[in-house]
MINUDO-113332 format. One line per 10 residues: their letters; for each residue x, y, z of C-alpha. Coordinates in steps of 0.05 Angstrom, whole numbers, plus 5000, padded with zeros to 4 digits. Layout:
<nodes>
a) X:Y:Z | ...
</nodes>
This chain:
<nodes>
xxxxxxxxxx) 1851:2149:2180 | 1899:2179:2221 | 1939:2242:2225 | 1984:2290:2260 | 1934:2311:2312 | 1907:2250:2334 | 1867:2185:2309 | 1810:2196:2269 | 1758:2146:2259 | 1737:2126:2180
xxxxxxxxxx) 1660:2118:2212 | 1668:2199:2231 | 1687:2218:2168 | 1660:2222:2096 | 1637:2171:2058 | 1596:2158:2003 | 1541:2108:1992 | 1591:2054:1996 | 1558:1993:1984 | 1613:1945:2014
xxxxxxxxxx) 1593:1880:1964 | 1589:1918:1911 | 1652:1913:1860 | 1689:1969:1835 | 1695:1975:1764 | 1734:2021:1721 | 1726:2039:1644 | 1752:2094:1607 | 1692:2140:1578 | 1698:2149:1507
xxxxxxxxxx) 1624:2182:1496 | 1603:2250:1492 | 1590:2288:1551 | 1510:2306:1564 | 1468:2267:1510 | 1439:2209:1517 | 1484:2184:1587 | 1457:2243:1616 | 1380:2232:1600 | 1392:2160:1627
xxxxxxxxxx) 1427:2181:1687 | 1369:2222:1700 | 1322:2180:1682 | 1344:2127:1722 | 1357:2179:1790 | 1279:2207:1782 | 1247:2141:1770 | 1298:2102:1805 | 1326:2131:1866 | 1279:2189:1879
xxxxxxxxxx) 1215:2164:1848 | 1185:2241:1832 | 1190:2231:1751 | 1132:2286:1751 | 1146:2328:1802 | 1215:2330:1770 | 1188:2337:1702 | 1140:2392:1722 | 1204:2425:1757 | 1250:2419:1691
xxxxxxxxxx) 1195:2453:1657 | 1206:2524:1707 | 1273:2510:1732 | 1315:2577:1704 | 1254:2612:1673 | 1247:2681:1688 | 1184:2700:1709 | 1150:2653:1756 | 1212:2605:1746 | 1261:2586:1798
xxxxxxxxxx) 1329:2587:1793 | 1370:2517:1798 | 1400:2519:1866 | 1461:2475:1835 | 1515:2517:1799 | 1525:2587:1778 | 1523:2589:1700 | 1490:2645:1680 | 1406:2629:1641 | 1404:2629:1575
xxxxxxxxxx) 1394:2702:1544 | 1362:2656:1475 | 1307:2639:1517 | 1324:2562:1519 | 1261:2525:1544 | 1303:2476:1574 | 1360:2507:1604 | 1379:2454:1647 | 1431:2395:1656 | 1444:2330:1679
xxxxxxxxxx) 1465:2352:1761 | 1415:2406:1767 | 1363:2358:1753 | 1390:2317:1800 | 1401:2371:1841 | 1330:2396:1846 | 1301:2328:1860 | 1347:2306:1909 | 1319:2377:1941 | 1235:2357:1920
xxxxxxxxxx) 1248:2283:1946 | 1182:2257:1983 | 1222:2226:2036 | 1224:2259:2102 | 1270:2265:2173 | 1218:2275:2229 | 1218:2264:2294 | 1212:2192:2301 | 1271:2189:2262 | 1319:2227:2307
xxxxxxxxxx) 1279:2189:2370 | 1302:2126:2331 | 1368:2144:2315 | 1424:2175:2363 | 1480:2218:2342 | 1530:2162:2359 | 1493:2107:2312 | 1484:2165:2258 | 1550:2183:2253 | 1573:2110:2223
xxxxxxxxxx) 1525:2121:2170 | 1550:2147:2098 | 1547:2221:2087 | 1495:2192:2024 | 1452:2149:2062 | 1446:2217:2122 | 1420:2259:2067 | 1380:2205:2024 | 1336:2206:2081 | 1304:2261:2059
xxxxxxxxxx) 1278:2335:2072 | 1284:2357:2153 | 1208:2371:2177 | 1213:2411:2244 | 1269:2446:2292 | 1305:2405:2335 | 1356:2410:2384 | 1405:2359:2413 | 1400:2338:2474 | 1462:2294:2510
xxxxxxxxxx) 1439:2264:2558 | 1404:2223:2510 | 1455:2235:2451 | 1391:2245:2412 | 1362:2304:2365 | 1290:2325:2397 | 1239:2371:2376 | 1233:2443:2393 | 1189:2502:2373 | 1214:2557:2334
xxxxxxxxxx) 1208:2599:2393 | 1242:2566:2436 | 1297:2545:2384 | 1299:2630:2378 | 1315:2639:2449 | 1358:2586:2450 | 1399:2617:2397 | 1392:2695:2425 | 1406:2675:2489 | 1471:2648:2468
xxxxxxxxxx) 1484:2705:2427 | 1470:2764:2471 | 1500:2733:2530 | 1570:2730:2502 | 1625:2771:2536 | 1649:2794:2463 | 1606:2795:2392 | 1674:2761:2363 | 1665:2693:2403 | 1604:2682:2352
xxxxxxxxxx) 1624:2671:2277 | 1560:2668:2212 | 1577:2622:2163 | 1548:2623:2096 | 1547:2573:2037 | 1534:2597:1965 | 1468:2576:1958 | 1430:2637:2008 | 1388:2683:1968 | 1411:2754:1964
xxxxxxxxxx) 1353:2780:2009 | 1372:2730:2061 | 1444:2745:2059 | 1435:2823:2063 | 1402:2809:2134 | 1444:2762:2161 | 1506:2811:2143 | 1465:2861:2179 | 1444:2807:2244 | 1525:2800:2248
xxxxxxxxxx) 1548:2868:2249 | 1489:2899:2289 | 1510:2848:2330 | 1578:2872:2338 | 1625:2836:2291 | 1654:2815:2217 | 1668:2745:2232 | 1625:2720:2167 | 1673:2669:2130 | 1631:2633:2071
xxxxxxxxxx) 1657:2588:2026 | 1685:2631:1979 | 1740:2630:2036 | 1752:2558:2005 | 1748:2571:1932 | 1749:2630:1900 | 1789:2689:1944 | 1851:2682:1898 | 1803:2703:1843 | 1772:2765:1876
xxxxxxxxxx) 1830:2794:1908 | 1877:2788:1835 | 1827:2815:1799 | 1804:2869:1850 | 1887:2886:1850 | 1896:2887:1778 | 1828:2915:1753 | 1788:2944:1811 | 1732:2896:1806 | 1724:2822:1846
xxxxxxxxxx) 1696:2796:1786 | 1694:2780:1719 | 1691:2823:1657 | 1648:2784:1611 | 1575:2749:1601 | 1555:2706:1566 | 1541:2745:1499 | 1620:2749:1494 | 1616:2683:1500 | 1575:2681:1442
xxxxxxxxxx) 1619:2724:1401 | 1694:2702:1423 | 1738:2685:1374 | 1778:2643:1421 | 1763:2608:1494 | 1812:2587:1544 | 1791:2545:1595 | 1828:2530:1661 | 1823:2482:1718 | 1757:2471:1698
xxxxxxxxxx) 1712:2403:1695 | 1665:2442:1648 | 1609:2373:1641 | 1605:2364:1715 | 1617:2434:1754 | 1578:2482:1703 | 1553:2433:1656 | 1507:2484:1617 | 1568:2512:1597 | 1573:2463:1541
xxxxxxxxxx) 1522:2491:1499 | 1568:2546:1503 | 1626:2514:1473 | 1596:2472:1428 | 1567:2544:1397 | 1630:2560:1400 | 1661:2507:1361 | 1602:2508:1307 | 1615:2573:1291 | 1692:2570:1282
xxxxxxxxxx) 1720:2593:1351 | 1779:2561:1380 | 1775:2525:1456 | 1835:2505:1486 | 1827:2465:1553 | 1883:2463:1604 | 1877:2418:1661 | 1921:2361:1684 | 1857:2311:1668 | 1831:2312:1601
xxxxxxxxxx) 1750:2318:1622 | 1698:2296:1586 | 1666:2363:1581 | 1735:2370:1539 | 1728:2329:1478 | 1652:2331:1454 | 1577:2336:1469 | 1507:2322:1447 | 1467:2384:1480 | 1407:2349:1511
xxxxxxxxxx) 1362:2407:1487 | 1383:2404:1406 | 1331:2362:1394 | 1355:2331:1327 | 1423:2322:1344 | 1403:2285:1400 | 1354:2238:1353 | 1412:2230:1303 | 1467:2215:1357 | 1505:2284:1324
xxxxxxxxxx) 1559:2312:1366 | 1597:2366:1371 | 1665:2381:1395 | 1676:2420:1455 | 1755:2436:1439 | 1811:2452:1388 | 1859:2439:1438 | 1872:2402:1497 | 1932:2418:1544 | 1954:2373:1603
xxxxxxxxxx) 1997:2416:1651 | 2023:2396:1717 | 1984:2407:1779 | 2008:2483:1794 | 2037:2494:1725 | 1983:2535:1708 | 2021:2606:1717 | 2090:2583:1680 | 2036:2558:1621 | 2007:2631:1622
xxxxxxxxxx) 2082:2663:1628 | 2101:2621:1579 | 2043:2651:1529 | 2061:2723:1542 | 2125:2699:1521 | 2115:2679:1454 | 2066:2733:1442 | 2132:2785:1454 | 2165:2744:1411 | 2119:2754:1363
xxxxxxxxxx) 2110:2827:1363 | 2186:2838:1343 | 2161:2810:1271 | 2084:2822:1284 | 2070:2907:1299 | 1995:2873:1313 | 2012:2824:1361 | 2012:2870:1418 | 1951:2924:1426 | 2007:2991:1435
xxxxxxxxxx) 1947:3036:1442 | 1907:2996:1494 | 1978:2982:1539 | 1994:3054:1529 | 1929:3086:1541 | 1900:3040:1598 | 1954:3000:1631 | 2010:3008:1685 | 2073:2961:1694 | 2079:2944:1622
xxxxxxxxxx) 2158:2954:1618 | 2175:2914:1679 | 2118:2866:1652 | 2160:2857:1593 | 2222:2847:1626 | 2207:2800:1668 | 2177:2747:1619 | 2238:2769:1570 | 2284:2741:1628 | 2245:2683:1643
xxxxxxxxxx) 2287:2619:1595 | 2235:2577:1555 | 2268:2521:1593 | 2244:2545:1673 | 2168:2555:1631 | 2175:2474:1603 | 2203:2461:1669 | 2142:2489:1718 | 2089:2484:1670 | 2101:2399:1650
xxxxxxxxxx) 2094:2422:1571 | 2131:2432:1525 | 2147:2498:1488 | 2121:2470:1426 | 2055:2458:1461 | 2055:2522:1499 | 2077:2562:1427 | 1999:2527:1398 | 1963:2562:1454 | 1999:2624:1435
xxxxxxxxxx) 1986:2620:1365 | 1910:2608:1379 | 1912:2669:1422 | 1950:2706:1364 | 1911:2700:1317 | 1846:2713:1359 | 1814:2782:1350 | 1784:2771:1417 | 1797:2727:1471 | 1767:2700:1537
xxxxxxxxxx) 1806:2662:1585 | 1761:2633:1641 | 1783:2587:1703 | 1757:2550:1760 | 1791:2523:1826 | 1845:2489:1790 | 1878:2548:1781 | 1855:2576:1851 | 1865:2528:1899 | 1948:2538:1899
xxxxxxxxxx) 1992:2585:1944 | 2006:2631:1882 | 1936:2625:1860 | 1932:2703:1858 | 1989:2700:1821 | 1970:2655:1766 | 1895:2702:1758 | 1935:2760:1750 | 1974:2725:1697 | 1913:2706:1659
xxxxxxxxxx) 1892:2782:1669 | 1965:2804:1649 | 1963:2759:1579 | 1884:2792:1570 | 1917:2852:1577 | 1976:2850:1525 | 1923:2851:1460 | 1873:2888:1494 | 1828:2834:1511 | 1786:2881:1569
xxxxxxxxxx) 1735:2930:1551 | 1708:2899:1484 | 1654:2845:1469 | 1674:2777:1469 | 1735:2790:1505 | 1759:2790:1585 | 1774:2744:1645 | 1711:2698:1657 | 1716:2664:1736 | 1675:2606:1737
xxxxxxxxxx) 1632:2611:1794 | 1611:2538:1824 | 1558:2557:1867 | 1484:2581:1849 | 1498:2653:1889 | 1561:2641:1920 | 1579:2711:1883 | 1512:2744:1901 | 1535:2729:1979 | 1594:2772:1966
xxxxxxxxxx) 1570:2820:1933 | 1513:2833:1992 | 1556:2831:2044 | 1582:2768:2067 | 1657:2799:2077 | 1702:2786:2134 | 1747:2843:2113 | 1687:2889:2087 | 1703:2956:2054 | 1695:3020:2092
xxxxxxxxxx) 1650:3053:2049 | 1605:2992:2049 | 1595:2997:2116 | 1592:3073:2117 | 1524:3066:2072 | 1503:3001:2112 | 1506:3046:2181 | 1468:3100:2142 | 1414:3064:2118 | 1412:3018:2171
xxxxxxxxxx) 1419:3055:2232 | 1468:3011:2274 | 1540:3028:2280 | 1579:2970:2246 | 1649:2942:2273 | 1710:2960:2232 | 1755:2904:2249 | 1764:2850:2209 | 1737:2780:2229 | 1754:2712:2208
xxxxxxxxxx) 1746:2672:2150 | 1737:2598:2148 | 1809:2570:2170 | 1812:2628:2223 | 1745:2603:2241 | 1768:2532:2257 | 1838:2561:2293 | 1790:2606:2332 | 1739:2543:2353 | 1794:2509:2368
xxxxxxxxxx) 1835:2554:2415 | 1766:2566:2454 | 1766:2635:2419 | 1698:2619:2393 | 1643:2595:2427 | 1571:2599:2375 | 1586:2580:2299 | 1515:2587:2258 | 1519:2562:2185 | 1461:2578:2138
xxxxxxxxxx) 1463:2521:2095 | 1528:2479:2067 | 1570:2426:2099 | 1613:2457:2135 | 1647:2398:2169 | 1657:2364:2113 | 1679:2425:2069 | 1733:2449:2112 | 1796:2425:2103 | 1839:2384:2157
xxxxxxxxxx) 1776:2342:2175 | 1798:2318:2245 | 1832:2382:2266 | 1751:2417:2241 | 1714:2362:2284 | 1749:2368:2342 | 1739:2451:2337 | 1669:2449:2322 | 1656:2408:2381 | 1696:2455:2432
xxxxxxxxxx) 1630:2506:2412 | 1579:2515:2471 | 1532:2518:2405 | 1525:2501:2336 | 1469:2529:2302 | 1455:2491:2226 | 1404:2522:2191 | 1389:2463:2130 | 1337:2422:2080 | 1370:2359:2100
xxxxxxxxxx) 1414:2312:2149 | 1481:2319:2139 | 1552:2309:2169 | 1545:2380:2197 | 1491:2357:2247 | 1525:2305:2271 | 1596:2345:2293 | 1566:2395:2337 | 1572:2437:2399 | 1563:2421:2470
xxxxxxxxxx) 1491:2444:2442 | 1468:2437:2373 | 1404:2465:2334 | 1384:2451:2269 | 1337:2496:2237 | 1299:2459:2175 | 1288:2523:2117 | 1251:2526:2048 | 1284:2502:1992 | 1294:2538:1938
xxxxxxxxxx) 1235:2502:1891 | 1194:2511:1946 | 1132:2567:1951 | 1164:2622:2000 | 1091:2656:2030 | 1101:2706:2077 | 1036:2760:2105 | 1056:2802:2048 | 1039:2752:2005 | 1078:2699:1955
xxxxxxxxxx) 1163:2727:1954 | 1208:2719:1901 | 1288:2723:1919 | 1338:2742:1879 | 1404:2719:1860 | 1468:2731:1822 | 1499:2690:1776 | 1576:2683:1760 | 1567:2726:1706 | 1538:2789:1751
xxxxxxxxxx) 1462:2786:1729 | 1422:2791:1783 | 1347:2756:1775 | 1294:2736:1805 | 1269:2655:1831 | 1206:2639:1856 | 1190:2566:1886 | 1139:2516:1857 | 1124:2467:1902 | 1082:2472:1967
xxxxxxxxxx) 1140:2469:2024 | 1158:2393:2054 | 1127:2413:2127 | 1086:2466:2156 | 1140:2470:2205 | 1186:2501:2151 | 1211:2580:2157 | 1239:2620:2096 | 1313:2632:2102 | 1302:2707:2115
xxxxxxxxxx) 1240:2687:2175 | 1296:2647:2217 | 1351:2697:2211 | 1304:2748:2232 | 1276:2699:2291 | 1341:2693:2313 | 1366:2778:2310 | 1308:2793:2350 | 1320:2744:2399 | 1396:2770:2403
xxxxxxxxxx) 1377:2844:2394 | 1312:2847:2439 | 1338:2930:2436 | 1341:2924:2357 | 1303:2984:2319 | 1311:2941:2255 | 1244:2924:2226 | 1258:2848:2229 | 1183:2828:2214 | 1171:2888:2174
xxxxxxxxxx) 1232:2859:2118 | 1207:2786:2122 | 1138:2803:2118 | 1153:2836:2040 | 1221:2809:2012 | 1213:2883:1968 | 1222:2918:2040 | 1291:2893:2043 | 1300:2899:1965 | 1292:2980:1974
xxxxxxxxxx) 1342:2977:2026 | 1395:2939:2001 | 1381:2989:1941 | 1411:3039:1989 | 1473:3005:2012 | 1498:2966:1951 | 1528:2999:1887 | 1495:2978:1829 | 1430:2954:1862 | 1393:3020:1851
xxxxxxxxxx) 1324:3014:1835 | 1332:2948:1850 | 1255:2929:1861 | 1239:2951:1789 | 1310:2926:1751 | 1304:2859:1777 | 1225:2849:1754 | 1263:2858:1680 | 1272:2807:1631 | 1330:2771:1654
xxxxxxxxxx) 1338:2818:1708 | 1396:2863:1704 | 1478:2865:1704 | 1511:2894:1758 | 1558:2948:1732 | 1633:2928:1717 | 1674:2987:1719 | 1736:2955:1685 | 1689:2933:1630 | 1678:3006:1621
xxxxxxxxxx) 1754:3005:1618 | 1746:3047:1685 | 1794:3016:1730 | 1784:3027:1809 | 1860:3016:1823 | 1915:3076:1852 | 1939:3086:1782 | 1867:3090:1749 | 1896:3036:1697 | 1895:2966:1697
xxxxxxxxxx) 1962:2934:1732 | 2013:2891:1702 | 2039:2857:1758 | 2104:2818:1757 | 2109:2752:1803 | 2166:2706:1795 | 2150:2639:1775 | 2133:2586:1832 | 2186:2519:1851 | 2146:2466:1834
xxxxxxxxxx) 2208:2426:1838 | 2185:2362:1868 | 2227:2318:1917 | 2230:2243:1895 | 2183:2197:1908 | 2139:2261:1925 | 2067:2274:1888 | 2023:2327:1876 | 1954:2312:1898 | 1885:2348:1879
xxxxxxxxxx) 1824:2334:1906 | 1766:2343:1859 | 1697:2322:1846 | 1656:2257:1821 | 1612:2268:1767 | 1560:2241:1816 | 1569:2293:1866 | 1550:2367:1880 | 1599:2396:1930 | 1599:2349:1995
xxxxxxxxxx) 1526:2324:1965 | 1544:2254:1941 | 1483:2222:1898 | 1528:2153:1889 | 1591:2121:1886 | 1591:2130:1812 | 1641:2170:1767 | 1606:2172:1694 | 1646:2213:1658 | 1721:2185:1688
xxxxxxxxxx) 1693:2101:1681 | 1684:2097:1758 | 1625:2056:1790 | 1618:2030:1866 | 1685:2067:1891 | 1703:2136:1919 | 1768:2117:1962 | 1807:2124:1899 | 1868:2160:1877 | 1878:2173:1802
xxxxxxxxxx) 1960:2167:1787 | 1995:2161:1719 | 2018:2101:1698 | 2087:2101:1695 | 2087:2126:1769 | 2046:2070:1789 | 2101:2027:1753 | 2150:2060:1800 | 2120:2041:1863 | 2100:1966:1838
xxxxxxxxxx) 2028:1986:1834 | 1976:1957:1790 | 1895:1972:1778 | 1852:1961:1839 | 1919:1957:1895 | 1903:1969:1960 | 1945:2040:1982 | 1967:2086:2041 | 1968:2163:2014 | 2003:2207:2063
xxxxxxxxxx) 2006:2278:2055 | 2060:2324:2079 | 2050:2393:2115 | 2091:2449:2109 | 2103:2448:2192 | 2128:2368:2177 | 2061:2344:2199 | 2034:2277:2159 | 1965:2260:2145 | 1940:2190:2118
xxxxxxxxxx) 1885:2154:2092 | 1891:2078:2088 | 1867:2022:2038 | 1855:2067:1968 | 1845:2043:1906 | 1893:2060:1845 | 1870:2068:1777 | 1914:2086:1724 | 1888:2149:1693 | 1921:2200:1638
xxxxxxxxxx) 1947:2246:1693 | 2018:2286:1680 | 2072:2248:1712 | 2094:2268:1786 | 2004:2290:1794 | 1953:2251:1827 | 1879:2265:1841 | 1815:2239:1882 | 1755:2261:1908 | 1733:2312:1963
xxxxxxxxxx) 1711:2313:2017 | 1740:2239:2029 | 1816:2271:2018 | 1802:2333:2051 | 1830:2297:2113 | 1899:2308:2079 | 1892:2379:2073 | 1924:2409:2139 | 1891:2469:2169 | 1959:2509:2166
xxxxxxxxxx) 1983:2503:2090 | 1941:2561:2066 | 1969:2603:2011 | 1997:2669:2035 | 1965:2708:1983 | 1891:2690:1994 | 1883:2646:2058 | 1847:2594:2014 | 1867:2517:2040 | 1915:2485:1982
xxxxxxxxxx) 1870:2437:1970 | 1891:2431:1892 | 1964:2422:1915 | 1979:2372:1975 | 2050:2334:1974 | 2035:2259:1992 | 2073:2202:1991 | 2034:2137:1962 | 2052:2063:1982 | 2026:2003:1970
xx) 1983:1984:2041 | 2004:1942:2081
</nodes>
């Protein structure tokens, strides 16, 4: 691979567990998503790959139970409010016994093994070797990872930290899958140490979503849960791989479809998760091979043409209302809403033929999403990074929340904007802290309950992260948990920054990329996973989490830990703040010692968490207030906002192509599990690109050719990755697709949108050419 800022070296970067002999194949999937392909795939990874079929049976049996049951540290879909005794599916399985594995890194291993001979291994095989038993810290004269004590590894890490000339040349990193305990001190580590530079990954994915709806409604999140899910009359889905990224989400819509409700999917790919299921729970149906369709509708946009599709729905629905008094809610507008007029007169002026144009449909096949959302009493329309990951992805939300808004689709069950969150407490991070540009009155209550005097400038995210590494602006990036070198976009441009750190601090369950692209000194801190027992002098803890759907509950871990040697994720943040803060009058050991000690604070700080020790011991825990569900709307006009953004160019140049990177079905964010691909026909290959056929025609290109893909920065900069398959796949003409974090190379570090700072990694012009 190579690229604008210098050779980069396809045994550095990602990889999957590429098994060079083995032969790609590629089959169109014409089964039902879940059922029976999911129990074998399963089957096959427990038995198989993992060999724990009863650890991993015993864990299916508690994973998203409340009380005593532990919450599946995969995605974010919201448990069952039925009571489901097996709320699970296919990837969280997977998910919790890749975490349970009885393999194990110690320190023969990393005595064995050097960073350089580690780093030409696949980002599969790193973490297949299992859970990480003990601290270590790197050591280069030997290029090798040896042990340290948790002391030691403390005062490493404090030393670092308390001995910088500014608090700013440090920057806390957070993946989605940190308890909220956990997260409310390491917020509170940060800023007692002096700054706001906490980027997490919802830097990466979801921003657009939180600052539209924040704009337009006064709340970061969503509206609904999932009992309007239960009682929609229609569902729109967006940019969402519904069987792979939130797979229980099928049971969903196929109750949905059983009891009459329309679901229209939009997405350039038509997904599995899109056509049908067999719910691996519905015992019967499973026995009899029954299915059940997951869709009324299936739209194909082009990459980006999400917005015009929208635009193009609030259209029709004007057009209706001049026959129709019902097709627009004049009370709700009236009452609740500001903007309407200039709303209206901006779709009025915008030609069916720009909307056909942007969106790649049709206005016949935009008019049948109308008409479904006509003749809906009550709609949802809910959307993942395919929408997001654009520069007018904040555009495009507040669209969605504009068309809600025009039949009074806020404020009512089964009705609302419904963000699809892809990370088990990736939302709970936010919503405890983890803010590089927090609110004032957050930290107002933080100081107050707290006692420290929190800094009011804002800090980076994750791209100003990398800029700042790499301009020597900072020198100590800690991660708890994630990937983060193989997450980021512009992979070369992220190596090279993370190494220009004097320290990397990774605190992790197992080897990954991350470890190996490190400072001039590295530390990885091994943690408890979340099935594991978390036993502090207090006693057993519990941690809580929230869900994309703003219930807050509580998980506690089943399994005796993999090592002695392991420390809670609250335990090593609070190691590490009182190394840095030897002056600190926080009550580190106090909080870790009883997880309900930093409950009853956090109680104090964070709206909606009052009586928080009590709420969360509920059945199912508890929902964090949403004003704008109230129809109380936290904006400067105290109504929700019409906003009215001109449509985006998507005009493409010739012989230019829209890439998105996406996803395997074998995959869970960078965590690859194989080089596999169920649900799209792929075995044994992820250096793939997905392109329609009649643009593979153009360029001379047939199944299984060898190709260049060069991408195209806005600054003129090209990116390329070398020797790709092509498979023809039903993709919109002028759109291609293929997976992360293999493409993310392509993705430079400077073409972020301008409304949320998120990469564009659903929208990356590239060139593709046969190899030579």
């Amino acid at each position: 691979m190579t690229d604008a800022f210098g050779e980069f070296d396809p045994d550095d970067g990602p990889s999957g567990a590429r098994d060079r002999a083995a032969t790609p194949e590629f089959k169109p999937y014409h089964h039902p998503a879940a059922g029976w392909g999911a129990a074998k795939a399963v089957t096959e990874f427990m038995i198989g790959q993992e060999k724990e079929p009863l650890l991993g049976t015993r864990a299916i049996m508690k994973m998203n139970h409340e009380n005593g049951g532990f919450d599946c540290p995969g995605c974010a879909w919201p448990d069952s409010i039925k009571g489901i005794h097996l709320d699970i599916c296919e990837n969280g399985i997977k998910h919790v016994t890749w975490e349970m594995t009885h393999k194990r890194v110690t320190r023969d291993f990393f005595a064995e093994h050097s960073v350089a001979e580690l780093s030409t291994w696949s980002d599969h095989d790193l973490e297949n070797q299992g859970r990480l038993t003990e601290p270590m810290r790197y050591d280069p004269v030997t290029d090798h990872y040896v042990p340290i004590s948790w002391d030691d590894a403390f005062e490493m890490a404090g030393k670092a930290l308390r001995e910088l000339d500014d608090p700013n040349l440090a920057a806390y990193y957070t993946s989605g899958r940190l308890g909220n305990e956990a997260t409310f001190l390491y917020q509170l580590m940060a800023r007692e140490l002096g700054t706001n530079n906490l980027p997490d990954c919802s830097n990466m994915c979801h921003e657009a979503s939180g600052r539209a709806l924040q704009a337009a409604l006064g709340t970061g999140k969503g509206t609904c849960d999932l009992e309007d899910w239960e009682t929609t009359d229609a569902l729109f889905i967006l940019g969402v791989n519904a069987a792979s990224n939130a797979p229980r989400m099928l049971t969903a819509l196929a109750e949905a479809d059983r009891r009459g409700a329309q679901i229209v999917h939009i997405n350039p790919l038509v997904e599995a998760g899109a056509t049908r299921t067999i719910i691996p729970h519905e015992i019967l149906r499973m026995a009899t091979f029954r299915t059940t369709d997951t869709s009324t509708l299936n739209l194909q946009p082009r990459i980006g043409g999400d917005f015009a599709l929208m635009r193009g729905i609030a259209k029709a629905v004007f057009e209706e209302s001049e026959s129709d008094p019902n097709a627009l809610d004049h009370q709700f507008i009236e009452r609740h809403t500001h903007g309407f007029e200039e709303y209206r007169a901006v779709v009025e002026a915008t030609p069916w033929s720009t909307i056909e144009e942007q969106s790649g449909l049709t206005e016949d096949d935009v008019r049948k999403a109308a008409r479904v959302y006509c003749e809906a009493d009550r709609s949802i329309i809910s959307w993942c990074l395919g929408v997001t990951q654009h520069e007018h992805g904040v555009d495009t939300v507040r669209e969605i929340v504009n068309v809600l808004l025009l039949r009074g689709n806020l404020g009512r069950e089964g009705a609302g904007p419904s963000p699809v969150r892809g990370h088990s407490n990736v939302q709970g991070n936010r919503t405890c802290g983890i803010a590089n540009k927090p609110a004032a009155r957050f930290l107002d209550r933080l100081d107050e309950a707290c006692g420290i005097t929190s800094p009011r400038a804002d800090g980076y995210d994750v791209v100003a992260t990398i800029e700042a590494m790499q301009a020597g602006k900072l020198k100590v990036f800690m991660a708890m948990g994630g990937n983060f070198a193989l997450a980021a976009p512009d992979t070369a441009y992220t190596y090279q920054a993370l190494r220009k750190c004097d320290l990397t601090i990774q605190v992790s369950t197992k080897l990954n990329r991350s470890h190996l692209v490190h400072g001039t000194e590295a530390l990885i801190l091994p943690c408890l996973g979340r099935t594991e027992k978390d036993i502090q002098r207090g006693g057993e803890q519990q941690t809580s989490v929230e869900d994309s759907m703003a219930m807050v509950h509580l998980s506690k871990g089943m399994k005796k830990p993999a090592s002695r040697h392991l420390l809670s994720e609250p335990a090593i943040i609070a190691g590490i703040a009182k190394a840095a803060l030897p002056q600190s009058k926080t009550p580190w050991d106090y909080y870790v010692a009883d997880y309900d000690r930093i409950r009853d604070t956090m109680s104090q700080v964070l709206d909606g968490f009052e009586d928080f020790n009590r709420r969360v011991r509920l059945p199912l825990g508890f929902r964090i207030k949403q004003p704008a569900r109230e129809l109380i709307f936290l904006t400067p006009s105290g109504k929700a906002e019409f906003s009215c953004a001109d449509l985006p160019d998507l005009t493409q140049e010739p012989g230019i192509l829209r890439l998105a990177t996406l996803r395997s079905h074998d995959q869970w964010n960078t965590t690859i599990y194989s080089d596999n691909d169920r649900y799209r026909g792929i075995k044994n290959l992820r250096t793939l690109v997905f392109m329609n056929d009649d643009d593979m025609r153009e360029r001379g290109l047939s199944q299984f050719d060898d190709v260049d893909i060069t991408s195209i920065a806005r600054d003129g900069s090209t990116r390329s990755v070398h020797n790709y398959k092509v498979i023809p796949y039903d993709i919109p003409r002028g759109c291609a697709a293929g997976y992360m974090p293999e493409l993310n190379v392509l993705c430079a570090i400077g073409d972020i949108s301008t409304q949320s700072d998120q990469p564009i990694m659903k929208n990356v012009k590239v060139t593709i050419t046969r190899s030579a």
